[in-house]
N, C-alpha and C positions, 0 to 999 in steps of 0.2 A: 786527931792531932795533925795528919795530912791538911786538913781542909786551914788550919789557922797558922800553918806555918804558910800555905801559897798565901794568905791573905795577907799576912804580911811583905812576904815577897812582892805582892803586887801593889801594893801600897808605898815600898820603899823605891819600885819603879815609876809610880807617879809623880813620888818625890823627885826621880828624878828628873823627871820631863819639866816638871816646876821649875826647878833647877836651872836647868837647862833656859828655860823662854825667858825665866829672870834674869839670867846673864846676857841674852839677847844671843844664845849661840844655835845650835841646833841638835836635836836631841836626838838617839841612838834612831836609824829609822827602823829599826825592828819592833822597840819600844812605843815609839810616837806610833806604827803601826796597827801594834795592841789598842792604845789607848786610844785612839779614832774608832776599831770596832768596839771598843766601852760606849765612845759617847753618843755610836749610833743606836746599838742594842738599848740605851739607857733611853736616848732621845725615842723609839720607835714605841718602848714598852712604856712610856709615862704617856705619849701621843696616844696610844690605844685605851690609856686608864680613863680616858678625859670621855672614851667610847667613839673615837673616833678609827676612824682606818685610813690609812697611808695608801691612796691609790694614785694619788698623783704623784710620781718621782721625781719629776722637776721642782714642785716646793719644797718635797724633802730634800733634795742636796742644795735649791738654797737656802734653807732652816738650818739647813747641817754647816754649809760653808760661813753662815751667820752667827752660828753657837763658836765656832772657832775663831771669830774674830772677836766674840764679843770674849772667850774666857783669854783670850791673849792680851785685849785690850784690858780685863780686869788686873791682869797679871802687872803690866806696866802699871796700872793706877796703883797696883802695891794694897789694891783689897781685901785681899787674900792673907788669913792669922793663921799660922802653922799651930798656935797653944789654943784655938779654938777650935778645928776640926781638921780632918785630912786633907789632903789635895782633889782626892777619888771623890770626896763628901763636898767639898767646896764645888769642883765641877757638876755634879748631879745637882744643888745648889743652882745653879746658872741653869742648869738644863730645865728645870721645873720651874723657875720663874720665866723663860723664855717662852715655855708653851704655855702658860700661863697668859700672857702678857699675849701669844698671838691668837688664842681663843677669843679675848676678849675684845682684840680688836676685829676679831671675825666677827662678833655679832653684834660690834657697834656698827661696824661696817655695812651686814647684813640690816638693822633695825633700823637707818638712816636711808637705807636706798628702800626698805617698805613704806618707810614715810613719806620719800620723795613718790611711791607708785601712787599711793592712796590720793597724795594730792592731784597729781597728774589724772586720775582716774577722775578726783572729783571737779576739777576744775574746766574737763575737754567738753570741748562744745557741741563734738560730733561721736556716736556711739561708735563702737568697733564695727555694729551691722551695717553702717552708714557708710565708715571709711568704705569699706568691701563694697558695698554696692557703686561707688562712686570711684573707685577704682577699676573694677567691672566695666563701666562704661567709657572710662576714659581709656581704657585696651580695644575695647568696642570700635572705639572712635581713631585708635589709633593702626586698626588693623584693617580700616578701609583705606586711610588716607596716608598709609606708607606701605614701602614693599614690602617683601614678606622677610628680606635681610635684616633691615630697620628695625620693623617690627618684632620678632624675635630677637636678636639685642636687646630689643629695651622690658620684651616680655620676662626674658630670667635677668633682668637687675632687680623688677619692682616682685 
């Protein structure tokens, strides 16, 4: 009985943050507080369902700063039916089509740049053994004919 009474308590707190961004005011920050670690706990555990792991923390706080623009911006487009789902279910809504949306452009992303390799692989005129060796000698050549200051500069660029 405990467990369905907080859920409604928390539920009617979502309401109010809804509330709240629909008026364009700003919502209790203890509240808004809770409801940020919702939407990261929610964002991390759907990120992990996809079998991914969060080890970079920089794309997560901009995935994170990204889900909160995107559910404010839905908020103003007025998307959001209070007689078709919660607010709590609306945002998880936004959060799982978000990861969604940025898997898939990871591995169009990833499946375009193996396209671009394979071409590039098939297209090069010179093997990778070749580039080295001829790289090789133009160190060769470059460590007779400058000084060893020169030379070492240009040794750890290439």
């Amino acid at each position: 009985m405990k467990i369905m009474k907080r859920n409604w308590y928390a539920l009617a707190k979502y309401d109010e943050i809804y509330q709240a961004l629909l008026s364009g005011s700003k919502p209790p920050p203890e509240i808004w507080d809770e409801f940020t670690r919702h939407c990261e706990r929610e964002f991390i555990s759907k990120f992990k369902r996809y079998g991914h792991k969060m080890n970079d923390f920089t794309i997560m706080n901009d995935l994170l700063s990204e889900l909160m623009v995107n559910i404010m911006t839905n908020i103003k487009k007025g998307t959001f039916n209070p007689e078709r789902a919660t607010f709590k279910n609306y945002v998880d809504g936004i959060i799982l089509n978000m990861i969604k949306k940025y898997f898939k452009k990871q591995k169009k992303e990833s499946e375009g740049f193996q396209k671009y390799k394979e071409h590039i692989e098939s297209t090069s005129l010179v093997s990778d053994e070749e580039r080295a060796d001829e790289v090789e000698e133009l160190l060769e050549f470059l460590k007779e004919n400058l000084s060893n200051y020169e030379y070492t500069v240009i040794y750890y660029r290439v």
